[in-house]
C-alpha positions as CSV (number, residue, x, y, z in Angstrom):
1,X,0.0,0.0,0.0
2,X,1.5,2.9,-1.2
3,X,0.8,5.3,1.8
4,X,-0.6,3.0,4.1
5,X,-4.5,1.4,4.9
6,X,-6.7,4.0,4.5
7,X,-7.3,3.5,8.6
8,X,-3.8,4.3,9.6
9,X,-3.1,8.1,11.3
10,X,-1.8,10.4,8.9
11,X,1.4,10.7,10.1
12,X,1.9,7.0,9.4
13,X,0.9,7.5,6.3
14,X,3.5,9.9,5.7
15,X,6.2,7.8,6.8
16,X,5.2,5.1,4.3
17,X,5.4,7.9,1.7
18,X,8.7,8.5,2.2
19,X,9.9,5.0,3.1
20,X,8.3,2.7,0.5
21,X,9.5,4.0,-2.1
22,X,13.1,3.6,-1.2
23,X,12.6,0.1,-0.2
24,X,11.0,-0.6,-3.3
25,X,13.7,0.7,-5.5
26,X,16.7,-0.5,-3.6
27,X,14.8,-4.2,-2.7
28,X,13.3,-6.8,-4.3
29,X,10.6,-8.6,-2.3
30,X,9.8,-12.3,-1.8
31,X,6.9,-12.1,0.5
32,X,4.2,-15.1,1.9
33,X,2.3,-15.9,3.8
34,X,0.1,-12.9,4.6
35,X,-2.8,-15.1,4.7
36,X,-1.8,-16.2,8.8
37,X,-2.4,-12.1,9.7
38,X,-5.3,-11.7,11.6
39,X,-7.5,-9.2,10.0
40,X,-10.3,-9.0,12.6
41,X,-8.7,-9.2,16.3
42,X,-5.7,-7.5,17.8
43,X,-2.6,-9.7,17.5
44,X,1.5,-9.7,18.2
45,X,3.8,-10.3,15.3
46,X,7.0,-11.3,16.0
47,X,10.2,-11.1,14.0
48,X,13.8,-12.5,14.2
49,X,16.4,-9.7,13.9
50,X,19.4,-10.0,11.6
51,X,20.0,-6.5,10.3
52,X,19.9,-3.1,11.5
53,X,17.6,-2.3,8.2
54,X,15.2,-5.6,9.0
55,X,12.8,-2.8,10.7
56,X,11.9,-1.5,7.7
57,X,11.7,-4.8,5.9
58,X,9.4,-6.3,8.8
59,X,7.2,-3.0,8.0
60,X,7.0,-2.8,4.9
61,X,5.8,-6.3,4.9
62,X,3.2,-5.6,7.1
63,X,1.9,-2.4,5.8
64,X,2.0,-4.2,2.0
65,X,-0.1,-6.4,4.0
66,X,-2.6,-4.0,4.9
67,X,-1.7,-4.1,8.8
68,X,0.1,-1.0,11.0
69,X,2.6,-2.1,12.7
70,X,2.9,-0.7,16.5
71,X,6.3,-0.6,17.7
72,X,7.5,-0.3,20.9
73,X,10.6,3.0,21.1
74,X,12.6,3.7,24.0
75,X,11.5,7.6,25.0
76,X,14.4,9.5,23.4
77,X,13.0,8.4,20.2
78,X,10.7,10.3,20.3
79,X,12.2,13.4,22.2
80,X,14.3,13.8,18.9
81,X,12.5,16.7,16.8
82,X,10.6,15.6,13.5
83,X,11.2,11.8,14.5
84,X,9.4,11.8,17.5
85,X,6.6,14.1,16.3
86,X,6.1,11.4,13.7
87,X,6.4,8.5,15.6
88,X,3.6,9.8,18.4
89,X,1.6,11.1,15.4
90,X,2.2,7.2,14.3
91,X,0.7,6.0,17.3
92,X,3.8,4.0,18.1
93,X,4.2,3.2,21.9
94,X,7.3,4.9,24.0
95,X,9.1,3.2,26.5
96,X,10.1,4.5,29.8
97,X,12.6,3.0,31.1
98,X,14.1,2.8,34.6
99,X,11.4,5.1,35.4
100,X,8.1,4.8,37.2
101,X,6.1,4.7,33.9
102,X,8.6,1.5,32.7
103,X,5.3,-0.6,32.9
104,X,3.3,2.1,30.7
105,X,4.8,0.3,27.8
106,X,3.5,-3.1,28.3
107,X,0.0,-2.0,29.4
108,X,0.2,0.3,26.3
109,X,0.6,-2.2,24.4
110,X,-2.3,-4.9,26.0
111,X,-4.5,-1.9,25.3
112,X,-3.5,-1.8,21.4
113,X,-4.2,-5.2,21.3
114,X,-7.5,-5.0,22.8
115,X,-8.2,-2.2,20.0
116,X,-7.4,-4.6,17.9
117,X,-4.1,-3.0,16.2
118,X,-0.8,-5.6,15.6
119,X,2.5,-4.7,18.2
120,X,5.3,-5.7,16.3
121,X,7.8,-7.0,18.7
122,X,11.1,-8.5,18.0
123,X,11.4,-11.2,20.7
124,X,15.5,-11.4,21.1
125,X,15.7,-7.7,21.9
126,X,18.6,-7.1,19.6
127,X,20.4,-8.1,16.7
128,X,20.8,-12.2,16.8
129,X,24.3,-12.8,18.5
130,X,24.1,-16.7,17.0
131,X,27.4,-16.3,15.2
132,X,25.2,-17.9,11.8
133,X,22.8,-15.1,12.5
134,X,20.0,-18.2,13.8
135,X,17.4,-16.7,16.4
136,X,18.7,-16.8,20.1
137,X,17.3,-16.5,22.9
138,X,13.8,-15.0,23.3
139,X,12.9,-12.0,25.8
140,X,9.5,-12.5,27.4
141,X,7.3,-9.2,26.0
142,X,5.5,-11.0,23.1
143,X,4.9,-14.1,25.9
144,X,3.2,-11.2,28.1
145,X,1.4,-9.6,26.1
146,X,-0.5,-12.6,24.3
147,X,-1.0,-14.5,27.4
148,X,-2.6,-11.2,29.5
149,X,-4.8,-11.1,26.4
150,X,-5.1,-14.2,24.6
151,X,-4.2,-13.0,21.4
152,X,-2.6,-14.6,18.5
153,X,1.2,-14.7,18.0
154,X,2.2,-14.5,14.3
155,X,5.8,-15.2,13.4
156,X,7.0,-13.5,10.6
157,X,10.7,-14.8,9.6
158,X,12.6,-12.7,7.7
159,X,16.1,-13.2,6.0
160,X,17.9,-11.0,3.2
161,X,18.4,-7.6,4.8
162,X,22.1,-9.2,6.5
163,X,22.9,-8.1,2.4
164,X,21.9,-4.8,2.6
165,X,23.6,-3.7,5.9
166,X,25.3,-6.8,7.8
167,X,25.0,-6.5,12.0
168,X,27.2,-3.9,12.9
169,X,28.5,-2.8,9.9
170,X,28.3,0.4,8.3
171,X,29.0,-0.4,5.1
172,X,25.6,-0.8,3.0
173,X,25.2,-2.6,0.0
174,X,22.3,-2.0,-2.3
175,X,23.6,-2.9,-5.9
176,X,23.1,-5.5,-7.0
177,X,19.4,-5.6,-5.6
178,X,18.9,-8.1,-3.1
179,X,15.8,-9.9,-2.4
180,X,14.2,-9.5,1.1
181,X,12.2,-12.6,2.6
182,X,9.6,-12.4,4.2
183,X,7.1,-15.6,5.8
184,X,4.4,-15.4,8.1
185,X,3.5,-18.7,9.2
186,X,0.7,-19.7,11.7
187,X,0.1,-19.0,15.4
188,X,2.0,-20.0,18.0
189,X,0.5,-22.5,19.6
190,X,-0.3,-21.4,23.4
191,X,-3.6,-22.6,24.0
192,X,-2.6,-24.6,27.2
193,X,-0.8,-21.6,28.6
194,X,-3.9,-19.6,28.2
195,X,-5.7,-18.8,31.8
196,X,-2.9,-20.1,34.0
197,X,-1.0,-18.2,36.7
198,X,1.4,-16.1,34.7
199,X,4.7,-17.7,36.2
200,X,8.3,-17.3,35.2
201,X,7.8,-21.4,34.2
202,X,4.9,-20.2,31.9
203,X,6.8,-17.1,30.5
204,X,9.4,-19.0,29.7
205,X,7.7,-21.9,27.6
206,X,5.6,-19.3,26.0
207,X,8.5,-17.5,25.1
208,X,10.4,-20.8,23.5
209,X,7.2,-21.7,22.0
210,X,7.6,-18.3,20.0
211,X,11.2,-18.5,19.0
212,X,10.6,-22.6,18.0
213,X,8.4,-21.4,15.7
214,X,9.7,-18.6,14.4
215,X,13.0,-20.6,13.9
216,X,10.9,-23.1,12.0
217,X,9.5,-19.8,9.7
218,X,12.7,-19.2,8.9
219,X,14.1,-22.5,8.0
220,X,12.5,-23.1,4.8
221,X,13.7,-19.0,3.3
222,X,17.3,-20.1,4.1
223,X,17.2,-23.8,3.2
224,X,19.0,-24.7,6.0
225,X,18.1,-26.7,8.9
226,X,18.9,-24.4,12.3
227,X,21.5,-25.9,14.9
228,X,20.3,-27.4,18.0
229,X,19.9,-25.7,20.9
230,X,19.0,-21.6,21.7
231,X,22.1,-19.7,21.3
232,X,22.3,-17.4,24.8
233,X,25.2,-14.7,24.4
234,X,25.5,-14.3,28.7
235,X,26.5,-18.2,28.7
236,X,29.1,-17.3,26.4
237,X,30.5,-14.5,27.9
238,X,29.5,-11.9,25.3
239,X,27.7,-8.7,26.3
240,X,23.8,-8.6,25.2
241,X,23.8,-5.0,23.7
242,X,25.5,-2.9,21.5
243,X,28.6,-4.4,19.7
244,X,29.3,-8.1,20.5
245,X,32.2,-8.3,22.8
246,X,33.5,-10.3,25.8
247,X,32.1,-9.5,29.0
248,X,34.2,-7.7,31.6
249,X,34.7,-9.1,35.2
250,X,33.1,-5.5,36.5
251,X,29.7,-6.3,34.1
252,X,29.7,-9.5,35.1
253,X,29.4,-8.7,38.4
254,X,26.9,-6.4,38.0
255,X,24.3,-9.0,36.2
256,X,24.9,-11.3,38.9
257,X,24.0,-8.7,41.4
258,X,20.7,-7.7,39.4
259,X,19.8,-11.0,38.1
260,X,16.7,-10.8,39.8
261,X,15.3,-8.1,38.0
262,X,12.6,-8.6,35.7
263,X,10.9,-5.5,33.6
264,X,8.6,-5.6,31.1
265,X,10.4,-2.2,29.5
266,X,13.5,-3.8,29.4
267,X,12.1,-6.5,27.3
268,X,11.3,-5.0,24.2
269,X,12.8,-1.3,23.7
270,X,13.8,1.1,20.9
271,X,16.9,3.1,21.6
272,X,17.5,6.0,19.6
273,X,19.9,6.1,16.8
274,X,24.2,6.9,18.1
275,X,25.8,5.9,14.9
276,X,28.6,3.7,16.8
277,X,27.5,0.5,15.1
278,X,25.2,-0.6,18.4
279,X,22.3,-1.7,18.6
280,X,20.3,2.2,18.8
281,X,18.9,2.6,15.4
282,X,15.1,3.8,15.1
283,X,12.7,0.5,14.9
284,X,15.5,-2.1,17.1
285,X,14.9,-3.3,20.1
286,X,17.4,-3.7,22.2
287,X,17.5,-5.8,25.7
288,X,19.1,-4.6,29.1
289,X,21.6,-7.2,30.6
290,X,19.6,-6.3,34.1
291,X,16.8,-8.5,32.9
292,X,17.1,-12.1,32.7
293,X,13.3,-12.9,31.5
């Protein structure tokens, strides 16, 4: 859709007037399965995350679709002029973290649901550290959000932007074109989950449940069969934001000391864009090593 479903705010609309177009000329698209996205219910679509440019491919697949994505953005988003005038006119959903309002975000986000609008979360929190660029492990905000409301789960693979702009590397590459693919498959299966206590046991098979099958989506786009076992960056002593690196004895420390710590902001955040190849572009979410959900 060339400016976005006729129901979207028009500052959405604008964005996909600017946007589109450059994704259309600079990508090819090999999109399916747009069948699996809920048309008449709220619902959370979740994405893996292998590029700092997949944002806008996981958009643009949805908006083609004829659904507007919510995103979740860490505050200073959208306290940067212009950007975060068109995000809130976007009616996408700031974080506030390490704040008193850090739960606004997920409550903000059960409440688009229940309007029946589509929260686009990406359920590793940053770019894939999986040195094959495989989903790792998940964060819990998609698991909380669909079992406070009982909505569908839609996972959307996605492989092709790692061409374009590889993680952490700012060295694009548009020519030739490449081909961006996109697959949304059915929904996660969480039926049993549905209407019991909402335990860390429960989060946490909710949340493999997601990134089983959105391994599985991605499988068939890479023609490859995904290694055993979730890939979890603190058990190999690599930090869990910004650039990959090996964990200092300080930072380890520190996780230890907060490993208790569970926030739902922390989960699934957008931090704003710093141009030092981390993980703080518009549209990725990033994790916080404080949270271990």
């Amino acid at each position: 859709m060339r400016t976005g479903p006729r129901h979207s705010p028009p500052a959405y609309r604008f964005a996909v007037m600017v946007l589109r177009p450059l994704l259309m000329s600079l990508t090819r698209r090999a999109w399916s399965g747009a069948e699996h996205l809920p048309r008449d219910r709220g619902f959370v679509a979740v994405s893996n995350h292998i590029s700092h440019v997949d944002p806008f491919v996981f958009a643009h697949f949805l908006n083609d679709s004829g659904i507007v994505p919510h995103f979740l953005g860490k505050v200073e988003v959208f306290r940067i002029p212009l950007i975060g005038l068109v995000l809130r006119g976007a009616d996408q959903i700031p974080v506030y973290r390490e704040t008193g309002q850090a739960s606004d975000a997920y409550r903000a986000a059960v409440q688009a649901v229940e309007d029946g609008k589509c929260v686009a979360i990406y359920p590793e929190g940053t770019v894939t550290r999986e040195p094959n660029l495989w989903p790792m492990r998940g964060k819990t905000g998609a698991a909380r959000v669909a079992l406070e409301t009982g909505c569908p789960v839609i996972p959307v693979a996605q492989w092709g932007a790692q061409e374009v702009l590889g993680p952490y590397s700012h060295r694009p590459s548009v020519l030739p074109r490449h081909t961006m693919h996109v697959s949304a498959g059915e929904p996660v299966d969480l039926a049993d989950l549905h209407g019991r206590p909402v335990t860390a046991e429960v989060l946490a098979e909710a949340t493999e449940r997601i990134m089983v099958a959105l391994t599985a989506q991605l499988e068939p786009l890479r023609g490859e069969t995904a290694p055993e076992g979730r890939f979890d960056p603190r058990n190999r002593g690599i930090t869990v934001t910004g650039r990959p690196r090996a964990v200092t004895p300080s930072e380890r420390s520190a996780t230890a000391k907060t490993s208790a710590a569970s926030q739902w902001a922390d989960d699934t955040v957008t931090d704003p864009p710093r141009g030092d190849g981390g993980d703080d572009t518009p549209g990725i979410t990033t994790d916080d090593e404080r949270d271990p959900a």
